[in-house]
C-alpha positions, 0 to 999 in steps of 0.5 A, a space after each residue: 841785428 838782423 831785419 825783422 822781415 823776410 820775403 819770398 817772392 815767386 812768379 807773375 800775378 793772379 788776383 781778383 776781388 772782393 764786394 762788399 757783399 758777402 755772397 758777391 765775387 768780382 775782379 777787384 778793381 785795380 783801385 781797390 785793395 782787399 785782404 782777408 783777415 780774422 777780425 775776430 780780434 777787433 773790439 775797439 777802434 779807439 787808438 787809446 784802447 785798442 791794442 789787438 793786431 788786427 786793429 792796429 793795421 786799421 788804426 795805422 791807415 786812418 791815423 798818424 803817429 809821430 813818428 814811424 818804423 818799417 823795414 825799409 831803413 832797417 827799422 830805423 825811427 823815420 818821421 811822420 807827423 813830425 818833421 823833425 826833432 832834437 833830443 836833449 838831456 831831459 827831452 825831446 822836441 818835435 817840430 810838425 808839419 802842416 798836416 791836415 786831419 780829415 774832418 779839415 781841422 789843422 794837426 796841431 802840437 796841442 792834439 799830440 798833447 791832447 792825445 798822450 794824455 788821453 792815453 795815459 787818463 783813459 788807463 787802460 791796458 793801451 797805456 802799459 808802455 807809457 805808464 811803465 816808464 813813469 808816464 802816469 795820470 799823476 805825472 803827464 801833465 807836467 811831462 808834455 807840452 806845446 810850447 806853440 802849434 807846431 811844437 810839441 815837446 815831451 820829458 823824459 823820465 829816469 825809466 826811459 832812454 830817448 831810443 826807447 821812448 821814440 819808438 813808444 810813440 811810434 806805436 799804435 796806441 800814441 796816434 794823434 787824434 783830432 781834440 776838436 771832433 773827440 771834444 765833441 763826441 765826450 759822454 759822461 767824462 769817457 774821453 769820447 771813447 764810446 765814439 771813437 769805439 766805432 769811428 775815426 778822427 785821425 790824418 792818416 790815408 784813410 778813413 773809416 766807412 763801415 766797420 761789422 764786427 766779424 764781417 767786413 771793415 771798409 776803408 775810403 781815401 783820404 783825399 786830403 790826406 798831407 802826403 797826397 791820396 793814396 793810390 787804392 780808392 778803397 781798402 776791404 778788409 774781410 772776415 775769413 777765419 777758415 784757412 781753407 775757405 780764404 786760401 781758395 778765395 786767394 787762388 781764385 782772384 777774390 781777395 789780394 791778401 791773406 794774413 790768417 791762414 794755417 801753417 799748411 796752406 801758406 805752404 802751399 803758396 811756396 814757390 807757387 806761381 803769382 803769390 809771395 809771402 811776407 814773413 813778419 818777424 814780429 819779436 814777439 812769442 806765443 805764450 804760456 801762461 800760467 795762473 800763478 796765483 792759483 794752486 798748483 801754479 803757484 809752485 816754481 816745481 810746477 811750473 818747471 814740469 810743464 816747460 819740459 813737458 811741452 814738445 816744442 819741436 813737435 809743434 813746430 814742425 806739425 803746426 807752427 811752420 812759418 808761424 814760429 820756432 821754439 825759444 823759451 827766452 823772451 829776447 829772439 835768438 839773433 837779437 844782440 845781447 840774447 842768450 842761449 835757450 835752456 834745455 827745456 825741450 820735451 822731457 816727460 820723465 824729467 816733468 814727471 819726476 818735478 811733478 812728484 817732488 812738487 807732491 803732485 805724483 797724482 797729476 792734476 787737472 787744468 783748463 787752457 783757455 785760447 782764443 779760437 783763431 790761427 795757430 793757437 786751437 791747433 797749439 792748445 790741442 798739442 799741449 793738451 796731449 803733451 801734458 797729458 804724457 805727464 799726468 796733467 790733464 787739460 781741458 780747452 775752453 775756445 772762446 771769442 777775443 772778448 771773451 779770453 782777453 777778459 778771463 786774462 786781463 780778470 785773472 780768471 784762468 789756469 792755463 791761456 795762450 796769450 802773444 806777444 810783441 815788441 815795443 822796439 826791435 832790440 832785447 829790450 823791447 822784446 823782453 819788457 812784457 816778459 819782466 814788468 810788474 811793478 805791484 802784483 796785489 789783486 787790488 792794483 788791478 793792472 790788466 794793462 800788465 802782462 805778467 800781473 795776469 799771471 799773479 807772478 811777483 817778480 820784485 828783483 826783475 821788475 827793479 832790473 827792468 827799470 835799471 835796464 830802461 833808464 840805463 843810457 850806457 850800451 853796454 851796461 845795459 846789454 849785461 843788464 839784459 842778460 842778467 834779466 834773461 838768467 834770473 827770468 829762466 832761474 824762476 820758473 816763469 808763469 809766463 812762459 815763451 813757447 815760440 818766436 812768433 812771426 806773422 805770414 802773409 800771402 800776397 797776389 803779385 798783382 799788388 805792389 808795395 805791401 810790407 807787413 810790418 812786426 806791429 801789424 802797423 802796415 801802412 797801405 798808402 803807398 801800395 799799388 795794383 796793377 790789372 795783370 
């Protein structure tokens, strides 16, 4: 399998910084990292909630997990909190180090317990990987334990494979945080989530100092920290959702990096003197979805006619550039097991002729919601003239992360610009979100869930989907995959992948040791700066 991240480096270094104050422009400190970013994202601070990209590289910085991955042993599982483990026939068991979180209380096997079942208890859509391999509210009691403090052990259920577990808990939502501060900050039986919303308790590198919505996060040192402080003192994280504002403010020196920029102007720093860019393979795509709980959605005729009338290739040389690459099947092209894209490619005659056998000669009108961020107002404008070729006409409603994420976990939307990730890199961590529903009805209410979004009922995927994660036989499970990628195409999707999605970032050479990570979990701890 190939890595997930690609660089491309040029030249020496050009870079100054960033104060706090918004109108105040200065040399950045050779202590001091800051990034320019949309923010826009940012809802929850709370590692059991939060699950918007933009949150995780805040979370990954002021907590630890488990266990970790980067590409630096090609994604392998590496250890953080824990030293070690050993993987048995029914579990695993995990011996911690001596660590420390940054109010000074011990890291103990009985906060990772603390933590999972806070996670799974809070159940919200953070918990989906755990809830969907049988860690539930009713379960997770009996699956976790500690069998003393520097010992914690977790079963496995008949859904999970021991690879596929560690890398759950090697995500943003399984940090392990401080029992003793959270305990104290519960509100009205909340898990403490009111405080943690706006406030860290965690063992990572940094902590938490300040934190406007849509302004500025501001990260210190953990000078305590198990590893040993981190080389910048402090961490900027700016609000600068226009691209070109934020590319000048990158050439000019007032921030390091920039990780929200438009497809143009990352281009702009190919081969440009003084900056890098990081493209991040995330494993992940830029979604369609379609309300299939809705007329006409819900026809599969339907649904069909809009993937062939959608110019993939177009968007994708005009917009996406190091954002993405057309793949209408949810497991990345050169990942092992991936089979090859149908030939949904834009195709106007053939939509309209699906659209008329539908009983939709007429056309029909849609909304398209999307969140007013980098490239997704640009993809929305796109499919809107695309559609319109085929009869469909789309209306765009722009809106804060707030507001779409809520219209898509409430199911109130036709059309809506979702992404997605991968919970590890293989086929089947790419494809999970794609073919996981387990109860479609209105009333289970399962935001957490993807496709329950959509409204799509997929009974025979989701039963293969469990047979493919409980399956321990490699190659078993690998045509089980594949058979999963042929019946999700066969059915029309209502959540249809549109792009393999990568995440570009642009790096002043000034700063060393940055590696964008494919879950935005981007560790600053070893990251260093020099003056020139």
């Amino acid at each position: 399998m190939k890595l997930f991240s690609t660089r491309f480096i040029s030249g020496a270094a050009l870079a100054m910084a960033l104060s706090v104050a918004p109108a105040a422009f200065a040399r950045t400190p050779v202590d001091q990292l800051v990034i320019g970013t949309s923010l826009a994202q940012v809802l929850s601070l709370d590692p059991q909630q939060g699950t918007e990209v933009k949150t995780q590289e805040i979370l990954a910085n002021t907590y630890d997990r488990l266990v970790q991955f980067s590409g630096e042993e090609g994604y392998a599982i590496r250890p953080q909190l824990a030293e070690s483990w050993e993987v048995d026939d029914t579990g695993i068991t995990f011996h911690l180090r001596d660590a420390t979180f940054a109010s000074g209380n011990p890291v103990t096997a009985a906060d990772v317990v603390f933590s999972l079942t806070r996670l799974i208890m809070l159940d919200q859509s953070a918990a989906a990987n755990f809830k969907n391999v049988g860690y539930t509210p009713e379960t997770i009691a009996d699956l976790v334990s500690a069998p003393d403090d520097e010992t914690f052990r977790i079963e496995m259920t008949d859904s999970v494979i021991p690879e596929s577990l560690l890398y759950r808990l090697a995500g943003g939502t399984a940090s392990v945080v401080d029992s003793a501060v959270v305990k104290e900050h519960v509100s009205n039986n909340d898990y403490g989530n009111a405080w943690l919303r706006t406030n860290t308790a965690g063992s990572g590198p940094y902590v938490l100092r300040r934190w406007t919505p849509n302004d500025v996060v501001l990260l210190e040192a953990n000078e305590q920290y198990w590893d040993g402080a981190p080389a910048m003192r402090r961490v900027i994280m700016r609000h600068a959702p226009e691209s070109q504002a934020a590319r000048l403010m990158l050439e000019r020196g007032d921030i390091d990096v920039a990780n929200a920029l438009t497809a143009p102007d990352v281009l702009t720093f190919t081969d440009k003197e003084g900056f890098s860019i990081d493209e991040v393979k995330t494993g992940g795509y830029y979604v369609l979805s379609m309300n299939a709980g809705r007329e006409p959605l819900s026809n599969p005729l339907v649904r069909e006619a809009i993937a062939y009338g959608i110019d993939y290739q177009g968007i994708a040389d005009t917009i996406l550039g190091p954002y993405g690459r057309p793949r209408n099947v949810p497991v990345p092209e050169d990942f092992e097991g991936a089979i090859d894209n149908p030939d949904w490619s834009f195709q106007p005659e053939r939509a309209r002729e699906l659209l008329a056998e539908a009983g939709y000669a007429d056309g029909f009108d849609l909304t398209l919601k999307t969140i007013a961020q980098t490239p997704r107002v640009d993809m929305a404008t796109a499919i809107q003239a695309s559609l319109a070729d085929i009869g469909i006409n789309v209306s765009i409603q722009q809106g804060n992360g707030s507001d779409i994420v809520a219209s898509h976990r409430a199911r109130d939307f036709d059309l809506l610009i979702p992404q997605t990730g991968a919970f590890m890199p293989t086929a089947l961590g790419s494809i999970d979100n794609f073919v996981t529903n387990p109860d479609n009805a209105l009333e289970a209410n399962n935001a957490g869930n993807f496709v329950w979004r959509s409204a799509w009922d997929i009974p025979e995927l989701n039963a293969m989907r469990n047979e493919a994660n409980g399956e321990r036989d490699d190659a078993r499970r690998l045509e089980l995959l594949r058979q999963m990628q042929e019946m999700f195409i066969a059915q029309k999707p209502a959540v249809l992948p549109m792009f393999e999605r990568f995440e570009p970032i642009v790096i002043s050479d000034r700063v060393h040791g940055y590696e964008g990570h494919p879950w935005s979990l981007t560790r600053l701890d070893d990251v260093t700066k020099t003056e020139d």
